[in-house]
PALUMBA-643702 format. One record per atom (N, C-alpha, C, O): x, y, z. Coordinates in steps of 0.02 Angstrom, whole numbers, padded with zeros to 5 digits, always signed. Layout:
BEGIN
XYZ/...
***
This chain:
BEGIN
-00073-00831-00868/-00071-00797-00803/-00130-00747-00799/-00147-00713-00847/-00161-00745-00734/-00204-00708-00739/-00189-00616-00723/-00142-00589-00693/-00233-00594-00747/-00250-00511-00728/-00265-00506-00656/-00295-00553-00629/-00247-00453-00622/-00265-00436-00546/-00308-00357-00568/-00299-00310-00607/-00354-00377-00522/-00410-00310-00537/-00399-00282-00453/-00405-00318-00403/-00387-00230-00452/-00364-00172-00380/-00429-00133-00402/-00456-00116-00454/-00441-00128-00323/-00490-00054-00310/-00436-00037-00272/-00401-00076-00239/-00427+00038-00280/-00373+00107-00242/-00448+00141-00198/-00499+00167-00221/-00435+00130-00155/-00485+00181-00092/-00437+00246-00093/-00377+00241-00078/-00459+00293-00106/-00428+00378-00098/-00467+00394-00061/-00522+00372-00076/-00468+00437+00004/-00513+00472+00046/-00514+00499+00083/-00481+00466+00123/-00537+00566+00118/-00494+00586+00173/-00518+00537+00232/-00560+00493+00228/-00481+00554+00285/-00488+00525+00351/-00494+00575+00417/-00459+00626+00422/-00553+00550+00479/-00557+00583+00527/-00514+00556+00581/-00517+00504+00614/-00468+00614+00579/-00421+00619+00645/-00443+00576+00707/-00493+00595+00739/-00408+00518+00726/-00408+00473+00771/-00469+00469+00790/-00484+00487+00847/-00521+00442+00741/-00583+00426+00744/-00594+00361+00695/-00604+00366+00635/-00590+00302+00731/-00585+00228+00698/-00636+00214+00685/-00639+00187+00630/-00693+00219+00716/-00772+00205+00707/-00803+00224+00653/-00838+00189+00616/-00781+00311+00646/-00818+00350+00602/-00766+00320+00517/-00790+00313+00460/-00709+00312+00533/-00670+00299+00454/-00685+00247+00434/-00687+00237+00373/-00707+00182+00497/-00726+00130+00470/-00796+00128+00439/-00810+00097+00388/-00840+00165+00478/-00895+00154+00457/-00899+00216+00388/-00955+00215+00361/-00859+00258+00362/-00858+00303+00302/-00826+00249+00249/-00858+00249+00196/-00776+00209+00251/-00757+00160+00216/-00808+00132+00197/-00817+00134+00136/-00855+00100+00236/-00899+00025+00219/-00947+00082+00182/-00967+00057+00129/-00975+00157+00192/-01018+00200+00150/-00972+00188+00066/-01003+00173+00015/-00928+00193+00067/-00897+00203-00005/-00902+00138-00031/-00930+00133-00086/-00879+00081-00002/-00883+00044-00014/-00964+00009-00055/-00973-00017-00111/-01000+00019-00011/-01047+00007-00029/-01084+00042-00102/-01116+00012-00145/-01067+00119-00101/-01101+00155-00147/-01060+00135-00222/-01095+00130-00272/-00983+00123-00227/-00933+00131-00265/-00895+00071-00294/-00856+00074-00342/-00915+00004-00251/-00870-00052-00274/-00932-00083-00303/-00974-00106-00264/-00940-00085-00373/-00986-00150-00396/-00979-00159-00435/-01013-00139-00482/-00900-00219-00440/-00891-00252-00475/-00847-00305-00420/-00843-00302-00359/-00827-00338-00454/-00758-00408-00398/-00702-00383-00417/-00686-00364-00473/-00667-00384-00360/-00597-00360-00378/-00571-00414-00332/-00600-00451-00292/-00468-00404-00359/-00447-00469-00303/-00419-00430-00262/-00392-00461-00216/-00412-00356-00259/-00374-00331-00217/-00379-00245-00176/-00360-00191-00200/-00401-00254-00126/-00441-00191-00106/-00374-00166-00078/-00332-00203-00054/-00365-00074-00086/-00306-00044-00045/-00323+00030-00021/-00342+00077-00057/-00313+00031+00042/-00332+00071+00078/-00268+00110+00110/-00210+00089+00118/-00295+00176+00128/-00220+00249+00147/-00177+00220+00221/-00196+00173+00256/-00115+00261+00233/-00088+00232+00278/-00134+00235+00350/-00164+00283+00373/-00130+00195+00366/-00141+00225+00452/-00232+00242+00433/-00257+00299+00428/-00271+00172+00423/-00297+00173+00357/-00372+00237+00434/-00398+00292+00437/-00368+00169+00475/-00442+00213+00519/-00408+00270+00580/-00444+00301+00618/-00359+00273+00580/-00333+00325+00643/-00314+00389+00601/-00337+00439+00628/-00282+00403+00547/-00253+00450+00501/-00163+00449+00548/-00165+00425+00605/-00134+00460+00537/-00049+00469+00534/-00041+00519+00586/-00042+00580+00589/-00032+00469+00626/-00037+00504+00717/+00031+00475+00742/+00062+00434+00709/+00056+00501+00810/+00096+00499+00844/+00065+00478+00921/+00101+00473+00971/-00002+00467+00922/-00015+00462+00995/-00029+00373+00993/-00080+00347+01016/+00026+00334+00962/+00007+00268+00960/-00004+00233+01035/-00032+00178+01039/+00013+00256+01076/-00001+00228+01157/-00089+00208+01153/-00115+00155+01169/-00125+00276+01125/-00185+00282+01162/-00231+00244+01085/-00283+00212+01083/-00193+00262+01039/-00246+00207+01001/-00209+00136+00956/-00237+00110+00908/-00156+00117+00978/-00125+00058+00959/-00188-00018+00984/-00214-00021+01039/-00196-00056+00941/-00224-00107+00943/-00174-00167+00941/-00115-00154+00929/-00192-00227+00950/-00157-00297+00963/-00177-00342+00889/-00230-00344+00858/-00115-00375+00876/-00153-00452+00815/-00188-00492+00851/-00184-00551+00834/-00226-00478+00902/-00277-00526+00931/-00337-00488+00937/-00391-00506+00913/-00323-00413+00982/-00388-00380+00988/-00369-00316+00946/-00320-00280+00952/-00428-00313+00896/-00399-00270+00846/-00479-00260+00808/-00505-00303+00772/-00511-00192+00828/-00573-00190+00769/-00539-00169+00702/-00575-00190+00657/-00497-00145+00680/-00454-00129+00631/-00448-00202+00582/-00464-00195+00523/-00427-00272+00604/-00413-00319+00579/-00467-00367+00583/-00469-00415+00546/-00520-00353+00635/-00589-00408+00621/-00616-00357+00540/-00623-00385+00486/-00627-00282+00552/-00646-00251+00485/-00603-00273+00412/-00629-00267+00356/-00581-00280+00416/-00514-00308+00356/-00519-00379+00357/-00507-00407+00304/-00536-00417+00409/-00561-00482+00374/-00611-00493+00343/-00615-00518+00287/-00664-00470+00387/-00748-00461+00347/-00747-00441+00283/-00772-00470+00235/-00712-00377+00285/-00692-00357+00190/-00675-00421+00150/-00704-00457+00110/-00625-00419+00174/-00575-00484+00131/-00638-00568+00103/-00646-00601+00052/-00669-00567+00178/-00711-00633+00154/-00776-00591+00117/-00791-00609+00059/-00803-00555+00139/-00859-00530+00099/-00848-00523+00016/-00884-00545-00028/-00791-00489+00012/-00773-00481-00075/-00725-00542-00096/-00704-00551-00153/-00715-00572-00053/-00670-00623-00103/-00609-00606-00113/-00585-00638-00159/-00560-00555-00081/-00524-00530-00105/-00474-00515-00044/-00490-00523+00015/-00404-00488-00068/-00348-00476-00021/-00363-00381-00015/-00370-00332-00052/-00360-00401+00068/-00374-00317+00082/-00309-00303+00114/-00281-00345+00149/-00282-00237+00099/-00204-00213+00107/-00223-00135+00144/-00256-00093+00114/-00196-00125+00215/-00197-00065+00252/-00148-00038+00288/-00101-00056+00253/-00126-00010+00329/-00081-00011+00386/-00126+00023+00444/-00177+00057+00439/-00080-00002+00515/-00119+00021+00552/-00075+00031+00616/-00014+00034+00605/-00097+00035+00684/-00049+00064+00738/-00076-00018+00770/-00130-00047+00779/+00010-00034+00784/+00003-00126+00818/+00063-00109+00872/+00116-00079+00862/+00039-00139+00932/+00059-00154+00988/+00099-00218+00993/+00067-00270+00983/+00149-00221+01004/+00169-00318+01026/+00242-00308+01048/+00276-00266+01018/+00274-00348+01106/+00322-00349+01147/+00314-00262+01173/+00363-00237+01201/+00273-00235+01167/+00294-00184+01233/+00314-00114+01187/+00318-00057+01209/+00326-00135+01118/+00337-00059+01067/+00275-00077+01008/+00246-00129+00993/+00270-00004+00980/+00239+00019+00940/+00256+00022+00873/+00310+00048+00858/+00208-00006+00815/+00255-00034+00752/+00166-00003+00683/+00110-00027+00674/+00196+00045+00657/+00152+00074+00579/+00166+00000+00532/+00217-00015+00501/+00091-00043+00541/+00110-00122+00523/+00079-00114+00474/+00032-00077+00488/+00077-00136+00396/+00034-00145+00338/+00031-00219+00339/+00080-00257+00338/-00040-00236+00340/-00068-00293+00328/-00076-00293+00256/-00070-00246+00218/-00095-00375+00239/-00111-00411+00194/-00165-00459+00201/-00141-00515+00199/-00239-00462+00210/-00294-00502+00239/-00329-00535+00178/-00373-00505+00147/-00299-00622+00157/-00325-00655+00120/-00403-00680+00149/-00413-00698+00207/-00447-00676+00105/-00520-00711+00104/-00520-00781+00174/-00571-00799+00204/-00460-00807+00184/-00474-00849+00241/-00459-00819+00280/-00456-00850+00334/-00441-00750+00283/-00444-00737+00368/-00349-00729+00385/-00318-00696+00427/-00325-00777+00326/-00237-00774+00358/-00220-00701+00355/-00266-00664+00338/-00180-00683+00364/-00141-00605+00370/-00065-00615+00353/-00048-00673+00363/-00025-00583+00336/+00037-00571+00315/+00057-00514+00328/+00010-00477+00315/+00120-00470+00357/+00114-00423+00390/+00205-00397+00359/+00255-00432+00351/+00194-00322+00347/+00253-00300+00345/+00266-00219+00392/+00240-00165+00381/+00317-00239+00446/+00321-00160+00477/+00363-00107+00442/+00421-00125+00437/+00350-00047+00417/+00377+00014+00407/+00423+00016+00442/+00428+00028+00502/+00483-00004+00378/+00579+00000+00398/+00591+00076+00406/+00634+00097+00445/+00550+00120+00367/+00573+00214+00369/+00534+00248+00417/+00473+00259+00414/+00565+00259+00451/+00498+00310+00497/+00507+00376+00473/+00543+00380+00424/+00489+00415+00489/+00459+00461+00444/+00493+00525+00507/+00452+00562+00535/+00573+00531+00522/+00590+00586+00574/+00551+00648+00575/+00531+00679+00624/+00544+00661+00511/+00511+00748+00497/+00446+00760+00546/+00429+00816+00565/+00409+00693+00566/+00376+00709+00591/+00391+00644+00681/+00347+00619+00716/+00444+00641+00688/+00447+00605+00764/+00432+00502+00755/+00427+00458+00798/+00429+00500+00687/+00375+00450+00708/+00449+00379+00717/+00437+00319+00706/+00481+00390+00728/+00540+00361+00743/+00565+00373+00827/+00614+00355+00858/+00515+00407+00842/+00512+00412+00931/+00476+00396+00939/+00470+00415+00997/+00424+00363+00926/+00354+00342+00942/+00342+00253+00922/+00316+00209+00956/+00368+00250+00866/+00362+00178+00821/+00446+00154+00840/+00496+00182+00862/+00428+00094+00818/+00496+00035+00804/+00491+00015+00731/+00438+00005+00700/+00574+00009+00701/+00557+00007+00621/+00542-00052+00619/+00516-00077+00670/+00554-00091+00562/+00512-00146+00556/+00609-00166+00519/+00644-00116+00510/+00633-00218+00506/+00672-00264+00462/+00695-00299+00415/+00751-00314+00397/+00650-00308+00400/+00625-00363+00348/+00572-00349+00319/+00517-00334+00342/+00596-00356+00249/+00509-00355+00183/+00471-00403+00211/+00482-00444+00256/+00412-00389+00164/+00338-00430+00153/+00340-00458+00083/+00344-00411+00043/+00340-00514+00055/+00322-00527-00017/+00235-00566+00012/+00223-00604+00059/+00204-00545-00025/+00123-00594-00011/+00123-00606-00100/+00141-00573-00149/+00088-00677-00085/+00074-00715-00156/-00006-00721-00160/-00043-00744-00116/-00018-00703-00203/-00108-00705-00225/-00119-00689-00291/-00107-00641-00328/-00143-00742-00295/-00175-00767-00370/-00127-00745-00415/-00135-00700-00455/-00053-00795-00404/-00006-00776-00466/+00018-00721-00455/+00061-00715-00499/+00018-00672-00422/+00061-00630-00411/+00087-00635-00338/+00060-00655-00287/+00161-00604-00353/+00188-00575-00294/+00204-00499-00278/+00243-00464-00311/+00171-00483-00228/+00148-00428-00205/+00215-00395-00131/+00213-00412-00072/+00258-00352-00158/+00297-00325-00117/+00247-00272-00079/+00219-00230-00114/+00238-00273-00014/+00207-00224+00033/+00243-00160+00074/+00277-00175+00124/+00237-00091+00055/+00287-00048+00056/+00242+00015+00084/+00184+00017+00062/+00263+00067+00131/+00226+00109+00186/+00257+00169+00167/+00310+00185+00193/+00220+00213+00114/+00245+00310+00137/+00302+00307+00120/+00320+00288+00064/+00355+00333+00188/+00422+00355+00183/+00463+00288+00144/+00521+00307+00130/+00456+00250+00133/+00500+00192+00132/+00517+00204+00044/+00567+00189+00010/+00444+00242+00023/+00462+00276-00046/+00517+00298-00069/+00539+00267-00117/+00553+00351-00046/+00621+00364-00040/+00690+00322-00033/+00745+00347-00021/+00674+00253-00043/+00727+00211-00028/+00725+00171-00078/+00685+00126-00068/+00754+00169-00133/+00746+00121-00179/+00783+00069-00172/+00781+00027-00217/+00838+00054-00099/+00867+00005-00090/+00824-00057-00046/+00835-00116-00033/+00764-00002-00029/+00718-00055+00021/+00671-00083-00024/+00626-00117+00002/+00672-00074-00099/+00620-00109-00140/+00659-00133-00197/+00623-00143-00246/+00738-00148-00208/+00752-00178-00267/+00745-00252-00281/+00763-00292-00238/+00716-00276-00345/+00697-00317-00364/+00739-00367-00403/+00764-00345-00455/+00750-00421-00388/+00777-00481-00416/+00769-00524-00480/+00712-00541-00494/+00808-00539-00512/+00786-00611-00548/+00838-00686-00555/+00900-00688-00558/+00809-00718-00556/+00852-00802-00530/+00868-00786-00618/+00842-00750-00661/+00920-00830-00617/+00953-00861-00675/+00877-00901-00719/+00861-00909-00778/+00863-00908-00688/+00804-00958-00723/+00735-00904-00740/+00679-00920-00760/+00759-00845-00725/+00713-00783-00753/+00658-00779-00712/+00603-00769-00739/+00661-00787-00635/+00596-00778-00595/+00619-00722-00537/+00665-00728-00497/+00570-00665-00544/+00568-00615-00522/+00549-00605-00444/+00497-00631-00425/+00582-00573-00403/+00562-00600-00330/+00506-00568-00323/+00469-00593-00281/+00481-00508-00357/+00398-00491-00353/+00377-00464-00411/+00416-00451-00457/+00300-00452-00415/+00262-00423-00468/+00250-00358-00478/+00259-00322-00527/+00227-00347-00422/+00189-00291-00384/+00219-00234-00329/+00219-00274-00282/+00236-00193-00308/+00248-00169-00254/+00185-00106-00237/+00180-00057-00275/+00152-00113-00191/+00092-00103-00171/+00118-00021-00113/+00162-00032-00072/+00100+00022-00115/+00123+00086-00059/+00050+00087-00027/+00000+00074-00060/+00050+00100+00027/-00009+00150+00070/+00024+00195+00100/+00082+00184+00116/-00017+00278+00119/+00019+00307+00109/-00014+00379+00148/-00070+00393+00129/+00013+00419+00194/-00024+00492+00202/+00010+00540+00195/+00026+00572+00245/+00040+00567+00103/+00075+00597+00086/+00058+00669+00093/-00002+00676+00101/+00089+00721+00093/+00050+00784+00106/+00063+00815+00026/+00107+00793-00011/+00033+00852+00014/+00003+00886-00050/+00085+00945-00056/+00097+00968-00112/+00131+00961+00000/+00182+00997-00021/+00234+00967-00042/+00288+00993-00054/+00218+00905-00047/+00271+00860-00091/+00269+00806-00125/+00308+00759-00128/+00191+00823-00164/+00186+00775-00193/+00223+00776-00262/+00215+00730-00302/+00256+00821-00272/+00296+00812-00356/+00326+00754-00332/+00313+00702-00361/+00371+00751-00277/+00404+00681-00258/+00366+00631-00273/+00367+00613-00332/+00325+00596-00229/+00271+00584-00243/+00246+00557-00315/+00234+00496-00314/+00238+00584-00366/+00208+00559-00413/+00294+00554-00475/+00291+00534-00533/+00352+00577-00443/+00401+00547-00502/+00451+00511-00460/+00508+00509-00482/+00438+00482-00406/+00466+00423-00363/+00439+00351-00391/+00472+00304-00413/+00353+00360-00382/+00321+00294-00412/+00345+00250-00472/+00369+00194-00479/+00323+00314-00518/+00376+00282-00591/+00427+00264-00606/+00449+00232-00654/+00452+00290-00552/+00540+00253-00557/+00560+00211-00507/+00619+00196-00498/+00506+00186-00467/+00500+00116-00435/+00495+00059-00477/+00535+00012-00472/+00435+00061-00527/+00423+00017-00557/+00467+00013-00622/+00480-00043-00645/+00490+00070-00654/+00536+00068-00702/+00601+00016-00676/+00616-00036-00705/+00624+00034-00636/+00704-00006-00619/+00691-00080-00560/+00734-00118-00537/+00620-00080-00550/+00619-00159-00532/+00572-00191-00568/+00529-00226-00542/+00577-00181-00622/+00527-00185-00690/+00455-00247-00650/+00446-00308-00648/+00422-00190-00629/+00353-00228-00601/+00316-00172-00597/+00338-00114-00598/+00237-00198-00591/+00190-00153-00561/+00170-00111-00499/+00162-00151-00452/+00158-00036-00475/+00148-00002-00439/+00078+00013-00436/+00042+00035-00481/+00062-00004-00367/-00011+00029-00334/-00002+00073-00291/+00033+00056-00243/-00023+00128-00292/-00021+00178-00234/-00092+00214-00208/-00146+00229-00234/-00059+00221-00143/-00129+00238-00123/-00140+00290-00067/-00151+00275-00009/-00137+00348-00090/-00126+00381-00038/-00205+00428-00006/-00257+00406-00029/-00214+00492+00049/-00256+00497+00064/-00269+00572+00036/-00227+00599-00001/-00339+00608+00059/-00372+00656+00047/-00369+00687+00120/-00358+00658+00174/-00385+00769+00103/-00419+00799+00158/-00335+00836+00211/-00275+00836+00197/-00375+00864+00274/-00320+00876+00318/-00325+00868+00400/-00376+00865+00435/-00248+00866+00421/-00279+00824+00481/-00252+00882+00543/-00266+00942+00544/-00215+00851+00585/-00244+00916+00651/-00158+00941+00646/-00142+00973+00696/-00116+00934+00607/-00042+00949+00596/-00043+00986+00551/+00004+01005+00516/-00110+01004+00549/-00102+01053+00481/-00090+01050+00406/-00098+01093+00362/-00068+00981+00405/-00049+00958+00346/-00113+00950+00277/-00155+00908+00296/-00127+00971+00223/-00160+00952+00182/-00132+00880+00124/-00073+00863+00116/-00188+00850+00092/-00179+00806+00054/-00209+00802-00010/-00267+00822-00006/-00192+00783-00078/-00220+00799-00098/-00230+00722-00159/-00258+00728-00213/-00199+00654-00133/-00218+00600-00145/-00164+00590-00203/-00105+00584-00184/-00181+00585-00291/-00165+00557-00328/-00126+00498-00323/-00065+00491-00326/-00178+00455-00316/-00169+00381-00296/-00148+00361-00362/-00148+00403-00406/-00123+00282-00380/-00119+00282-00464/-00089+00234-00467/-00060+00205-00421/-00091+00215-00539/-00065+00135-00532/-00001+00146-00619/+00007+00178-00671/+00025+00096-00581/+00083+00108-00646/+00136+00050-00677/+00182+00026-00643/+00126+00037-00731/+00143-00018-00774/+00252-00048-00774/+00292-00017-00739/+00259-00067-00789/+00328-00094-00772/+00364-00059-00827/+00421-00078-00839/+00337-00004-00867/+00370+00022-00926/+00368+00087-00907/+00391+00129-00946/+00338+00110-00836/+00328+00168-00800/+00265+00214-00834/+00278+00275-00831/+00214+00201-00860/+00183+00208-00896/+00106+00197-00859/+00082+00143-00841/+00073+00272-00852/+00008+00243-00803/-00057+00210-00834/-00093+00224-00882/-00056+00149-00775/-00129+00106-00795/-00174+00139-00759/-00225+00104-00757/-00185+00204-00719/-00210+00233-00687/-00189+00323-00654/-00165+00334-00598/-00209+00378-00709/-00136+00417-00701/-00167+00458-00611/-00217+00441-00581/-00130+00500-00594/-00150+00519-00548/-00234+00551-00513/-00261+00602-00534/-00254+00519-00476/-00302+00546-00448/-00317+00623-00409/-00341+00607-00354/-00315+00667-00410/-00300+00722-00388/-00374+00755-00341/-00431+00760-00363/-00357+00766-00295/-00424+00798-00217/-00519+00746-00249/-00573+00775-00249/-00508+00666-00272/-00566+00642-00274/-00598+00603-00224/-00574+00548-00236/-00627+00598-00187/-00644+00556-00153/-00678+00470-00191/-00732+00468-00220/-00638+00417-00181/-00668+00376-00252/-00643+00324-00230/-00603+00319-00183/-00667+00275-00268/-00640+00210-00274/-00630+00171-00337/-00678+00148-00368/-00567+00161-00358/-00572+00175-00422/-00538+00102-00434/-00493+00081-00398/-00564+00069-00485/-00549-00022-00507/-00485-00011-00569/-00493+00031-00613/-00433-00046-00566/-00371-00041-00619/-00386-00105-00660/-00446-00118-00671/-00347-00139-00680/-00345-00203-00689/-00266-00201-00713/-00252-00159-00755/-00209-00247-00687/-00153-00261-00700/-00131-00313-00747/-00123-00374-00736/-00122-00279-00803/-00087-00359-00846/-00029-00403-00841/+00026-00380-00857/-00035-00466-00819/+00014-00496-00810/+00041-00509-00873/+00100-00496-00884/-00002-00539-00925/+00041-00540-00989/+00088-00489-01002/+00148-00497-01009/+00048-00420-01004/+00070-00359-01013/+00165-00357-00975/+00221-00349-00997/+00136-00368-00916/+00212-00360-00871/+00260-00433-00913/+00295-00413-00959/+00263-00482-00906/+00284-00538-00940/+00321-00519-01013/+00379-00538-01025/+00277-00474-01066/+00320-00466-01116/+00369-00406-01096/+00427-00407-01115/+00342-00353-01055/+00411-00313-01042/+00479-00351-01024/+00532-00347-01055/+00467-00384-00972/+00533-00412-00941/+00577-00473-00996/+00635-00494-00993/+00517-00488-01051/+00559-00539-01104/+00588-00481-01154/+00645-00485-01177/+00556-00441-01163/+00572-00399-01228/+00660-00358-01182/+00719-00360-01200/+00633-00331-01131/+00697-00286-01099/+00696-00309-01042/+00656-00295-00997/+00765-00367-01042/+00783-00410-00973/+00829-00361-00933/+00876-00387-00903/+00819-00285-00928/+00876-00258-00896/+00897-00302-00823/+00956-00312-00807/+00857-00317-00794/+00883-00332-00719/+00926-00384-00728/+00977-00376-00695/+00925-00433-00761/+00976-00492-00773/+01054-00472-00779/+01101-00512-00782/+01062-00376-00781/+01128-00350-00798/+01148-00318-00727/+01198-00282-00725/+01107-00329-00663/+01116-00283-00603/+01175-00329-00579/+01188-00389-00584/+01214-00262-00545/+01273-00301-00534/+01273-00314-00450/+01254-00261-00425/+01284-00353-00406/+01320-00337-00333/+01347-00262-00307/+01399-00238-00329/+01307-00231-00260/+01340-00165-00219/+01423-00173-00206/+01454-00129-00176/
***
């Protein structure tokens, strides 16, 4: 089985300015990614920053500079690009995290938690239903911010025949810096009790709510154990690499999930 190599984008973002984040992305990008990776991940609400005025900058899965940029990524590097963003469709407003494979397909999961503390459950529609995306041997659970707090919206499976319903569970994220202790001992105990790998990815900087950020993005092994420990106020782009072997002997050596019982 192969290794998955992640770049984590950490960075701040300009307040409902899509042009300028996109075009500060493709600057980092350019100065910071040189090597191949299979999997680029970018902060919540990756070019608007974590707004409430989704009327005035919500985009469509048809007309969308947000998702032509995320394809171009995706085919340019070869790789699955992972964001969320403000999507329009039937008439409500939905905090959607994409999944943009190298052909252009998309896979899409809407944010089941809205985030009351700040309204965004008056503004957005939750979403229902997970995302599992499959790429290159892994399966990749797709998970938004608040949804962190729910470990019933990310528990993980295994068939009798020992196959795990995912690998990975992937966060984007615009956590604020007064709670990030949450934050960095939530992660580990995501991946500890659905014995898989954690990518997180949260942002830098502050936006017009006053809120500061202060990132520590990070990646973390199925033994809760970081393959990437926290990033703390860097602006960066930083390459992991995930062992699948690695994950494979945890779950043979300690099959806990095979003992989870029915709610």
């Amino acid at each position: 089985m192969s290794d998955l190599k992640v770049a984590l984008v950490q960075t701040s973002q300009f307040w409902e300015d899509k042009n300028r984040n996109l075009l500060h992305f493709d600057q980092l990008l350019e100065n910071q990614l040189n090597e191949k990776v299979d999997m680029l991940v970018f902060p919540e609400m990756f070019h608007t920053g974590f707004t409430m005025n989704a009327a005035n900058l919500a985009e469509t899965m048809t007309d969308s500079i947000a998702i032509d940029w995320l394809k171009e990524k995706a085919k340019h590097f070869e790789c699955l690009t992972v964001a969320s963003l403000i999507i329009k469709e039937n008439g409500k407003f939905f905090n959607r995290m994409l999944a943009v494979q190298p052909s252009g397909s998309i896979q899409y999961y809407d944010k089941r938690h809205l985030f009351t503390l700040a309204n965004e459950d008056k503004y957005y529609a939750a979403g229902n239903m997970n995302t599992i995306v499959e790429f290159r041997g892994w399966r990749i659970l797709l998970q938004v911010c608040y949804d962190l707090r729910f470990p019933e919206n990310s528990r993980n499976s295994v068939s009798l025949s020992g196959e795990f319903d995912f690998d990975l569970i992937c966060y984007v994220a615009n956590w604020p810096e007064r709670r990030i202790a949450h934050w960095n001992v939530l992660l580990p105990a995501r991946a500890i009790e659905n014995q898989c790998c954690v990518v997180a990815v949260n942002r830098l900087g502050s936006d017009e709510n006053a809120l500061t950020y202060n990132g520590c993005s990070q990646a973390i092994s199925a033994l809760g154990e970081f393959c990437l420990h926290p990033i703390e106020n860097l602006e960066i782009v930083k390459i992991i690499s995930l062992s699948m072997d690695q994950l494979l002997e945890t779950r043979s050596k300690l099959p806990f999930l095979k003992d989870k019982r029915p709610l």
